[in-house]
Backbone as CSV, one residue per row, in Angstrom:
resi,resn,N_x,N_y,N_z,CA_x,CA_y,CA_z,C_x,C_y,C_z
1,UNK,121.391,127.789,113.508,121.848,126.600,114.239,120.834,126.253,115.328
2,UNK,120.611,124.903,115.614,119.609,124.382,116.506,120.410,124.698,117.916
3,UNK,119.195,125.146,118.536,119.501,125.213,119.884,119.990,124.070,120.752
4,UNK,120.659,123.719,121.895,121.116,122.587,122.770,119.743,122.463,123.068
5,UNK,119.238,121.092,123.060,117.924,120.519,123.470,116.678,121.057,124.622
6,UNK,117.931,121.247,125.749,117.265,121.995,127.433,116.335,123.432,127.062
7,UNK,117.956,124.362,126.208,117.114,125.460,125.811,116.355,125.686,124.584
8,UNK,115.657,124.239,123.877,114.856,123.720,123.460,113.635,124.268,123.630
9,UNK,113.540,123.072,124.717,112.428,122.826,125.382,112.255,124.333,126.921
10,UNK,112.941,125.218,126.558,112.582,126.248,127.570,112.225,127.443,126.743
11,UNK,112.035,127.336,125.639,111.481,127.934,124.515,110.228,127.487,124.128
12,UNK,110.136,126.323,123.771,108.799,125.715,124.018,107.754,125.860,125.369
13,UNK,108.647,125.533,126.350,107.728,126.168,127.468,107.215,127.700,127.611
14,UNK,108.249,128.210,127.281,107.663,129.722,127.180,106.812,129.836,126.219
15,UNK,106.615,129.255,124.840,105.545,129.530,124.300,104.147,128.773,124.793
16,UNK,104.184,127.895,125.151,102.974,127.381,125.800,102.518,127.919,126.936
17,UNK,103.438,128.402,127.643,102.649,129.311,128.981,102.200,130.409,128.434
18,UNK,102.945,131.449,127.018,102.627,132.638,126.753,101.274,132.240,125.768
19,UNK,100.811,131.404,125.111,99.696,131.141,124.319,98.629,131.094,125.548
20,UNK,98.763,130.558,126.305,97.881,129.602,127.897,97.579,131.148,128.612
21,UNK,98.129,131.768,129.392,98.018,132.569,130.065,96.820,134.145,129.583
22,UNK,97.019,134.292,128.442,96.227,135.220,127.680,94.575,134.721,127.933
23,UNK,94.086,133.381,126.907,92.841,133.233,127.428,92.779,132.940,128.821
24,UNK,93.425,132.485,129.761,93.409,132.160,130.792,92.885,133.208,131.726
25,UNK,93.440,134.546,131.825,93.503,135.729,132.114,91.768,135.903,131.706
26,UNK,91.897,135.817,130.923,90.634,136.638,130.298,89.021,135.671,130.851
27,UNK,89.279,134.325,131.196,88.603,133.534,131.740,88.008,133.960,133.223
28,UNK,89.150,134.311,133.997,89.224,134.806,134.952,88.634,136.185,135.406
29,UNK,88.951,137.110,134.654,88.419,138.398,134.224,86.766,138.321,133.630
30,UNK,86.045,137.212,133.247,85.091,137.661,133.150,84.252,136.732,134.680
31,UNK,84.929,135.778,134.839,84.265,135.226,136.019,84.130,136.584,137.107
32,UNK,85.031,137.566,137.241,85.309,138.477,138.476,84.208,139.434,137.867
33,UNK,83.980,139.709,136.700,82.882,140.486,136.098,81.520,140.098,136.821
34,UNK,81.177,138.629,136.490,80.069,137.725,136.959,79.902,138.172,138.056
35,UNK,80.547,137.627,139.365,80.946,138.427,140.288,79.960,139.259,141.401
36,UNK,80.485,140.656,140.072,80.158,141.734,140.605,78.682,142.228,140.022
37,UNK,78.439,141.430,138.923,76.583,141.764,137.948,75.887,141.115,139.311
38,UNK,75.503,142.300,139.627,74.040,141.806,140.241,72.872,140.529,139.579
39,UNK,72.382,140.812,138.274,71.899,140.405,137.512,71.981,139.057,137.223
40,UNK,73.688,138.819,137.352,73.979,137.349,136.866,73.049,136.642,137.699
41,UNK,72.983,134.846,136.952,72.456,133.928,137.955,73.450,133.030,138.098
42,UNK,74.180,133.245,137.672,75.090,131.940,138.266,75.907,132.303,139.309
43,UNK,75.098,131.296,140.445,75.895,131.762,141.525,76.039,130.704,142.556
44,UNK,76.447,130.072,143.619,76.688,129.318,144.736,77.908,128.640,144.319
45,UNK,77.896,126.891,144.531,79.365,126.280,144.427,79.971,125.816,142.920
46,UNK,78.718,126.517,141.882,79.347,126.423,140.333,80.039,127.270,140.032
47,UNK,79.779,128.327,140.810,80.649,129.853,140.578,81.956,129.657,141.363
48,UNK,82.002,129.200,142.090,83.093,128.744,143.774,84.157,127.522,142.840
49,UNK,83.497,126.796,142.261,84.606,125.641,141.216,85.182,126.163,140.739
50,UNK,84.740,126.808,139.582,84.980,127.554,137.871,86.065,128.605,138.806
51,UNK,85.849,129.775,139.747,86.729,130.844,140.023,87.810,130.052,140.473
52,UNK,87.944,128.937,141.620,88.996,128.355,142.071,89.198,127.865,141.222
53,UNK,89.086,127.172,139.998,90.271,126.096,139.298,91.039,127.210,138.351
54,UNK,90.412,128.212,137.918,90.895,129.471,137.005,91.732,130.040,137.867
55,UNK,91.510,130.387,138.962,93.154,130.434,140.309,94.106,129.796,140.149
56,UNK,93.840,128.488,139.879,94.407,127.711,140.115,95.295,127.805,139.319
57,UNK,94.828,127.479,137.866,95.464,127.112,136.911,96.224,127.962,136.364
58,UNK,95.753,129.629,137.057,96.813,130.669,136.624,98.327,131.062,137.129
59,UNK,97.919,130.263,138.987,99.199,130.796,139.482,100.302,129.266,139.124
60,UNK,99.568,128.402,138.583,100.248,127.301,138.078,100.962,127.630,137.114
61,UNK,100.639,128.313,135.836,101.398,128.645,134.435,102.504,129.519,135.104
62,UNK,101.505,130.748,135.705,102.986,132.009,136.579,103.882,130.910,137.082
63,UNK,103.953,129.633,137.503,105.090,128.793,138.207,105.555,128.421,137.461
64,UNK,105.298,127.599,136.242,105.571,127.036,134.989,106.059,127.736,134.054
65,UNK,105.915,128.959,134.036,106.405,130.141,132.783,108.089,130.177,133.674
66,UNK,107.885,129.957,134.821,109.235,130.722,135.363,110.315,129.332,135.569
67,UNK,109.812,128.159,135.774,110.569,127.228,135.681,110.645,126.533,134.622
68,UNK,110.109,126.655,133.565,110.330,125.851,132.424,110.648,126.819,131.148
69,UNK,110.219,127.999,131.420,110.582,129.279,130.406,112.249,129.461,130.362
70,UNK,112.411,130.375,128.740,113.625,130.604,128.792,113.878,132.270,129.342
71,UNK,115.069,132.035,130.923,115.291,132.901,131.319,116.383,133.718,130.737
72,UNK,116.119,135.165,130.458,117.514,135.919,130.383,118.510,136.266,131.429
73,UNK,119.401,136.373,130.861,120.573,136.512,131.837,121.018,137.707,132.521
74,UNK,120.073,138.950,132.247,119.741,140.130,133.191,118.218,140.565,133.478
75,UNK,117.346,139.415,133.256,116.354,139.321,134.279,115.880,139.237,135.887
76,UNK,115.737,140.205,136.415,115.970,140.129,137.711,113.965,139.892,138.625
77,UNK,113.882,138.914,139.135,112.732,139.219,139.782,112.404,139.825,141.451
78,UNK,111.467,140.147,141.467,111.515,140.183,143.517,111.193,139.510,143.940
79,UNK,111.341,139.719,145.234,111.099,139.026,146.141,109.401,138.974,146.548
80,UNK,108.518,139.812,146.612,107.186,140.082,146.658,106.812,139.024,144.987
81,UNK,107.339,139.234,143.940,106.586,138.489,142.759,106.675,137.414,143.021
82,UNK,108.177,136.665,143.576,108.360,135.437,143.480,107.292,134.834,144.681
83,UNK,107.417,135.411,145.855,106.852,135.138,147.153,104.770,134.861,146.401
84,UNK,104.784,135.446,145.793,103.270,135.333,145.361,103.031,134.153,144.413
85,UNK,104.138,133.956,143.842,103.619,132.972,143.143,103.214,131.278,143.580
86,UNK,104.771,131.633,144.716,104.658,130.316,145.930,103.573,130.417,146.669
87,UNK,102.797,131.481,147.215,101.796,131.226,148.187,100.486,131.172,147.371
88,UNK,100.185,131.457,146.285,99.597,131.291,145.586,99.307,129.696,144.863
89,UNK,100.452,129.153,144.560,100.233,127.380,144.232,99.641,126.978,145.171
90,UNK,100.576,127.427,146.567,100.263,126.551,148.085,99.376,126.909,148.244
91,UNK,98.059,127.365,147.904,96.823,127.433,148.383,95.974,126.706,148.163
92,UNK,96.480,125.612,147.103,95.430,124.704,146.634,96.293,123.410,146.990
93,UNK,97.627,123.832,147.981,98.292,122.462,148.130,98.731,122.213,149.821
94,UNK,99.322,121.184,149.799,99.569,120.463,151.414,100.990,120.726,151.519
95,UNK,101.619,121.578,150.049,103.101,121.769,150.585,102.848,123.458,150.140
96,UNK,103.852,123.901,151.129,104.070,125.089,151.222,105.534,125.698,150.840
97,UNK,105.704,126.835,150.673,106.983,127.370,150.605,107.860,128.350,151.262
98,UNK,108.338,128.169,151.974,108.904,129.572,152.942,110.507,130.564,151.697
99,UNK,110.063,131.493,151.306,111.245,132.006,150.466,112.156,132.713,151.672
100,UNK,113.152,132.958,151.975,113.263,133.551,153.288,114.107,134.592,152.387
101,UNK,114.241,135.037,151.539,115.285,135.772,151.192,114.241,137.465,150.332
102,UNK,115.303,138.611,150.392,114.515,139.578,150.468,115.511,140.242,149.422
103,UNK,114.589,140.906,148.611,115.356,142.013,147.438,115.090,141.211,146.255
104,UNK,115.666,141.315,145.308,115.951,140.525,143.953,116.695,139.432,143.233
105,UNK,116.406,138.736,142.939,117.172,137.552,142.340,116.987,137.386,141.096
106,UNK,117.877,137.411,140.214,118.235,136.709,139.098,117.313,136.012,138.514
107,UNK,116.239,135.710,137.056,115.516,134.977,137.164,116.001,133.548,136.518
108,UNK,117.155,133.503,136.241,117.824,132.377,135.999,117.788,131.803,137.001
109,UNK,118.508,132.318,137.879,118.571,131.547,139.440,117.194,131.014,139.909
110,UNK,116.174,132.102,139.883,115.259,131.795,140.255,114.832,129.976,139.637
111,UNK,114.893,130.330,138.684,114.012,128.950,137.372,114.987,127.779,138.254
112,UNK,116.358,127.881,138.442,116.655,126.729,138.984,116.066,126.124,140.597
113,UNK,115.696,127.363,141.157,114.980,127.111,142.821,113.791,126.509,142.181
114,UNK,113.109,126.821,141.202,111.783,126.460,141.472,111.531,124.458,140.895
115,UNK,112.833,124.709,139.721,112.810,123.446,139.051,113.129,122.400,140.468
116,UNK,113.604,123.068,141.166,113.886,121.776,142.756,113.190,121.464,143.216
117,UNK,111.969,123.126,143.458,111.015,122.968,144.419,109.478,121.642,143.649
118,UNK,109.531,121.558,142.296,109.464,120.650,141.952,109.706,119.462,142.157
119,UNK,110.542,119.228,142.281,111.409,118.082,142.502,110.560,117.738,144.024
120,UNK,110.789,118.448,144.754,110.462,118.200,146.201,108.827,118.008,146.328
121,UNK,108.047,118.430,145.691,107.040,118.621,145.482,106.579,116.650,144.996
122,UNK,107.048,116.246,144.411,106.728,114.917,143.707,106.987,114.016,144.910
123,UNK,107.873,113.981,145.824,108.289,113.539,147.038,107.797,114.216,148.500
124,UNK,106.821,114.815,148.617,105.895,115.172,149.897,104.657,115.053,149.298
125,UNK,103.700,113.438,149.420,102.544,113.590,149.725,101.477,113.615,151.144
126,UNK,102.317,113.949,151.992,101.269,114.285,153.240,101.904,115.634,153.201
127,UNK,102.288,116.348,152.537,102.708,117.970,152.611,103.734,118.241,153.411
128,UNK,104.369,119.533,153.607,105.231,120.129,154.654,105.802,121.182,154.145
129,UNK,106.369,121.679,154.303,106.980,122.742,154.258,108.432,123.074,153.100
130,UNK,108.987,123.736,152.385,110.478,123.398,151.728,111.183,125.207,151.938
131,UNK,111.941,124.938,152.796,112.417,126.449,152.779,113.849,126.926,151.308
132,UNK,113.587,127.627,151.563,114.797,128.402,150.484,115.348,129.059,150.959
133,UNK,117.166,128.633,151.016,117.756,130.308,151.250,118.880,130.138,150.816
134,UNK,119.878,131.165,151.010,121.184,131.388,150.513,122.141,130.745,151.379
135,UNK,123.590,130.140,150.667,124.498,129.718,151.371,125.164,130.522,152.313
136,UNK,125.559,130.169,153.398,127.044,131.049,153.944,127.832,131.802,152.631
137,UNK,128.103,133.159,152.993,128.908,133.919,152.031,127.705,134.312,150.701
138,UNK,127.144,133.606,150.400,126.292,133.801,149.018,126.717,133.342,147.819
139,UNK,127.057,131.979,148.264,127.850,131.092,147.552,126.806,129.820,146.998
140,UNK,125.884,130.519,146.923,124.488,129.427,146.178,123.191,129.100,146.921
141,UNK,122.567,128.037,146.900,121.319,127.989,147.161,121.136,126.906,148.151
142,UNK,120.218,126.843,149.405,119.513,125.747,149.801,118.755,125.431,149.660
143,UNK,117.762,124.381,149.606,116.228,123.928,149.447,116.115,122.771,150.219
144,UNK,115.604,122.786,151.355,115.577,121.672,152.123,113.943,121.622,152.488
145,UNK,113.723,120.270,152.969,112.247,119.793,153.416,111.995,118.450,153.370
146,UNK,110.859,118.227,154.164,110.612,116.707,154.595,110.319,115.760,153.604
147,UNK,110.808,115.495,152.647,110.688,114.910,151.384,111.122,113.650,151.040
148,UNK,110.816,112.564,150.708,110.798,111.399,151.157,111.822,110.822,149.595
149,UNK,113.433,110.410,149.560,114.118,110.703,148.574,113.616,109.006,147.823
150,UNK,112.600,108.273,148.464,112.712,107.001,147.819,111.178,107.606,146.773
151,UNK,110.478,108.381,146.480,109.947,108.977,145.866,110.107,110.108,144.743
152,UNK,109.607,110.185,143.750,108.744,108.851,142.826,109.881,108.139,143.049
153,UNK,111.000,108.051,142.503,112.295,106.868,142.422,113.628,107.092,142.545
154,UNK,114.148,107.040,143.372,115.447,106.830,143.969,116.369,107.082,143.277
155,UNK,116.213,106.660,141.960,117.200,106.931,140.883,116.897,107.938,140.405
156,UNK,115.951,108.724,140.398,115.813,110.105,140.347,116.592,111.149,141.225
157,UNK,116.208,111.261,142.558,116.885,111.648,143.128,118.657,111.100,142.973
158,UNK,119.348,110.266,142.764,120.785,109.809,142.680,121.237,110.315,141.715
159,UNK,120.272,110.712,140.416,121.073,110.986,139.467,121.199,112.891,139.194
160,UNK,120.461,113.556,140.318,120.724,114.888,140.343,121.759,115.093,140.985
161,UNK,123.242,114.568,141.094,123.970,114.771,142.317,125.043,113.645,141.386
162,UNK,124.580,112.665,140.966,125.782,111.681,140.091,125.402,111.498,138.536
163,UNK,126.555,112.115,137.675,126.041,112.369,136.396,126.343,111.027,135.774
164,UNK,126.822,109.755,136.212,126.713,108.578,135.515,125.532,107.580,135.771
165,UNK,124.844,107.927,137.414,123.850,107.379,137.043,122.218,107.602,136.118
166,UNK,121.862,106.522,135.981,120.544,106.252,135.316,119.158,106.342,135.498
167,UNK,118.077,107.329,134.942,117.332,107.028,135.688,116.025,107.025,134.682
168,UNK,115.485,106.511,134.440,113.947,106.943,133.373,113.282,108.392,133.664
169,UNK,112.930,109.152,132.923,112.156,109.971,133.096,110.869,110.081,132.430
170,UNK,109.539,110.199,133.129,108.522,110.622,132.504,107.923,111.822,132.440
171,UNK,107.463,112.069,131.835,106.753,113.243,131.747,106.872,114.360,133.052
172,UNK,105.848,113.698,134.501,106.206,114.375,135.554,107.272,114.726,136.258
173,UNK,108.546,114.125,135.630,109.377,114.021,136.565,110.638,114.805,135.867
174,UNK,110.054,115.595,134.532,111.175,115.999,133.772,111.819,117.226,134.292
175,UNK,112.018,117.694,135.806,112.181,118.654,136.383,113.553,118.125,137.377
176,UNK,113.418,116.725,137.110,114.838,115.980,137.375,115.692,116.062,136.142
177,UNK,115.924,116.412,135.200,116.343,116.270,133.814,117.061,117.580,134.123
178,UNK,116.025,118.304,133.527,116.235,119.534,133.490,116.983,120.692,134.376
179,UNK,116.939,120.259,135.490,117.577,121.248,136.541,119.033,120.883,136.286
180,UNK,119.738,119.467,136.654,121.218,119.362,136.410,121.516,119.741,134.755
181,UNK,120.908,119.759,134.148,121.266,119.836,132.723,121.618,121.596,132.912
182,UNK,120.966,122.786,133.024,121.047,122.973,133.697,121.951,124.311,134.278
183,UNK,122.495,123.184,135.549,123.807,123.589,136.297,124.326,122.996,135.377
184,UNK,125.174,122.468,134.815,125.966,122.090,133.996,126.407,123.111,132.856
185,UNK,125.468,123.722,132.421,125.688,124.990,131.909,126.444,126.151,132.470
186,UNK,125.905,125.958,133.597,126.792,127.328,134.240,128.184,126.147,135.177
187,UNK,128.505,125.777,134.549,129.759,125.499,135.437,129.502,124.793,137.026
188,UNK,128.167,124.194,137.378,127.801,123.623,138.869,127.335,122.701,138.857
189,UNK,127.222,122.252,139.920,126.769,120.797,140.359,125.764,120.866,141.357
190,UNK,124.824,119.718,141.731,123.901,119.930,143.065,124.715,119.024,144.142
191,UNK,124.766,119.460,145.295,125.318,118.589,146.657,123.809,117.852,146.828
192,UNK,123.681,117.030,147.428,122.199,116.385,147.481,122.811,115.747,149.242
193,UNK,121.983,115.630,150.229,122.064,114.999,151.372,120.829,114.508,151.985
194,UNK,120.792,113.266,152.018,119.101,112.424,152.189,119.318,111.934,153.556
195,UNK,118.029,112.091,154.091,117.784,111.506,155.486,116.337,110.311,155.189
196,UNK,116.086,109.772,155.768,114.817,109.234,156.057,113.808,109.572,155.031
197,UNK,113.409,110.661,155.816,112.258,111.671,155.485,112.493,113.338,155.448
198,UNK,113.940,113.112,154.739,114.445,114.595,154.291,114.943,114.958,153.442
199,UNK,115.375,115.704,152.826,115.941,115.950,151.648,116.925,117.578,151.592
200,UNK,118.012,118.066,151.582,118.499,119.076,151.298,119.248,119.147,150.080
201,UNK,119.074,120.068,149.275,119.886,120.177,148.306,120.562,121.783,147.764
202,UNK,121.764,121.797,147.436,122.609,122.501,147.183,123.624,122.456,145.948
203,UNK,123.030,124.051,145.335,123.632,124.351,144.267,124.166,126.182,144.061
């Protein structure tokens, strides 16, 4: 029997990060080789590109394997893995991530923090900050930050929070799709509360 569409496409993602990540790795691994050969000649800001975008592009998939991959339901990650993977994107970016929470989480749970932090991510282009933490009691998740909710489109943001409205999705933005689809699975909803130039959301 065909899978429900979401966990589809989180099967598909996992295979494209798990095909991606192997040469990727190994790209990386010989640049750090380079490196260290005396001998080599390639060296100044061609060597400085090639190592940073292979950074780049690795702690990107590690973000992408975990928010678009299919999570099991006694997968647990830490707090040190997860924390690396966030400071690791944010090094090549103007938004940052504060995880404030310590020990292990669920990597289900996790995939849904990050599919937000997405979200928030498309809506801060002068950067800032998006913290994460747990509700009063431990009754779900926050993700709040200076995030501007008329970005990319309004109806994006409206329709993570109201399941009758409408909204187009493209390509970049399929992290609005995907997250309520979702909670919906497990029995939840997102609270969404917009300011100006803010954004909190709760699930």
């Amino acid at each position: 029997m065909w899978q429900s569409n979401h966990n589809l496409a989180s099967l598909i993602g996992s295979r494209i990060c798990h095909d991606l990540i192997s040469p990727i790795g190994a790209i990386q691994n010989g640049v750090e080789l380079l490196t260290l050969d005396s001998s080599a000649t390639v060296t100044g800001p061609e060597m400085s590109l090639i190592s940073d975008s292979v950074n780049h592009a690795t702690s990107r998939i590690r973000f992408l394997r975990v928010a678009f991959g299919l999570a099991g339901t006694d997968q647990q990650m830490s707090a040190t893995e997860i924390t690396s993977i966030l400071d690791a994107i944010s090094a090549t970016s103007r938004v940052t991530f504060d995880w404030t929470l310590t020990g292990t989480s669920p990597r289900s749970e996790v995939q849904l923090v990050f599919l937000a932090l997405q979200c928030f991510e498309s809506a801060m282009p002068h950067g800032g900050t998006v913290t994460v933490t747990r509700q009063a009691d431990d009754r779900g998740w926050e993700v709040s930050g200076p995030a501007d909710p008329e970005r990319p489109d309004p109806r994006l943001w409206r329709a993570l929070d109201d399941p009758t409205a409408q909204a187009a999705i493209q390509p970049a933005q399929v992290q609005f799709a995907l997250l309520p689809a979702l909670l919906t699975d497990h029995g939840r909803r997102i609270l969404l509360q917009t300011g100006p130039d803010s954004v909190t959301m709760r699930f």
